[in-house]
N, C-alpha and C positions, 0 to 999 in steps of 0.2 A: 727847595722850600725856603722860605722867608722864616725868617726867627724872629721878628721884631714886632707882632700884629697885636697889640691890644685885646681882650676879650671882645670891649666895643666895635673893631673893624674886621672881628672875625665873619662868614659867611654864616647862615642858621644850623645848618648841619653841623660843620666844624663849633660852634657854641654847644650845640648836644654833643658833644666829644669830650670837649671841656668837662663840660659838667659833669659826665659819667667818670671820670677819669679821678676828678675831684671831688667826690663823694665817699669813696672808701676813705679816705687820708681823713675828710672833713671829720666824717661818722666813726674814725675811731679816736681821731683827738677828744670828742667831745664823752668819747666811753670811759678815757682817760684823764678829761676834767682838764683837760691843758688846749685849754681855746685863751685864753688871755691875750698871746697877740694877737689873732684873730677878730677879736673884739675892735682893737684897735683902727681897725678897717669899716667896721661896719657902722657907717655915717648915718645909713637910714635904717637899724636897728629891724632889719630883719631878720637875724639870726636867731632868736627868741621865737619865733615861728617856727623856723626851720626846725629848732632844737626840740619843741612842744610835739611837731611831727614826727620825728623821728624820733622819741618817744613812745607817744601812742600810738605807732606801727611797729616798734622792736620787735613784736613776738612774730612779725613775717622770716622768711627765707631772707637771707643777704641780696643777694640776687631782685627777688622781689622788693627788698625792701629799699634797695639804689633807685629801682625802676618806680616805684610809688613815690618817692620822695623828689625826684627829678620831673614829674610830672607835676604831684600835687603842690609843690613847693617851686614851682619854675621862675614864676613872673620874681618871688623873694633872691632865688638863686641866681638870676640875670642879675637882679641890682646889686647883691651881695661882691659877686664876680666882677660884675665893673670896676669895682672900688680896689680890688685886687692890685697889687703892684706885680702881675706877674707877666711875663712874657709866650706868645704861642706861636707855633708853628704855625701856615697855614692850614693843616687838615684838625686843629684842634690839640694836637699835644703841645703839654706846656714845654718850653725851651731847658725848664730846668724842673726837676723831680720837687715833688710836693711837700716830701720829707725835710732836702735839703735846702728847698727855699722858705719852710717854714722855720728854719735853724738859722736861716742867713738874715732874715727878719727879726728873730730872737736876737741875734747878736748885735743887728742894728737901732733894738731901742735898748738893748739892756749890754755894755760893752764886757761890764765886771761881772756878766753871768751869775746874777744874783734872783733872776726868775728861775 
């Protein structure tokens, strides 16, 4: 498998990969109020949708609630993810875990770890 594929030069299936993958990580930063770098990333301010949604479906199943949100929130999630500095596999898995690339980010705009 290639490690080096962009979200954007990913196949459509493998981007539905992506995106399931990266929705638990996304939807609990956001339950724990720590999207700040995140923010960062998002050029065309769709995140503020995403967050609106996933909101007012919290009260579904997890399960359901990945699945509603990936759908209802796609075309936002596409751009969101482009913008993304992160690397995938070709079948969709990112190259490097969500957690620890969201910490390798952190430490790359904030050096003296004062976020």
């Amino acid at each position: 498998m290639s490690d080096n594929s962009t979200f954007s030069n990913l196949e459509t299936t493998a981007k539905a990969k992506a995106i399931k993958s990266f929705l638990p990580f996304y939807i609990q930063k956001l339950r724990s109020d720590e999207l700040d770098v995140m923010t960062t990333f998002d050029k065309r301010q769709v995140m503020a949708n995403i967050n609106r949604v996933i909101f007012d479906a919290s009260n579904q199943a997890t399960n359901n609630l990945y699945d509603f949100v990936a759908d209802y929130c796609h075309e936002n999630l596409l751009m969101l993810m482009q913008e993304l500095p992160q690397a995938y596999f070709e079948n969709g898995n990112p190259t490097t875990d969500w957690d620890a690339w969201y910490t390798e980010q952190t430490d790359q705009l904030d050096p003296n770890a004062t976020l």
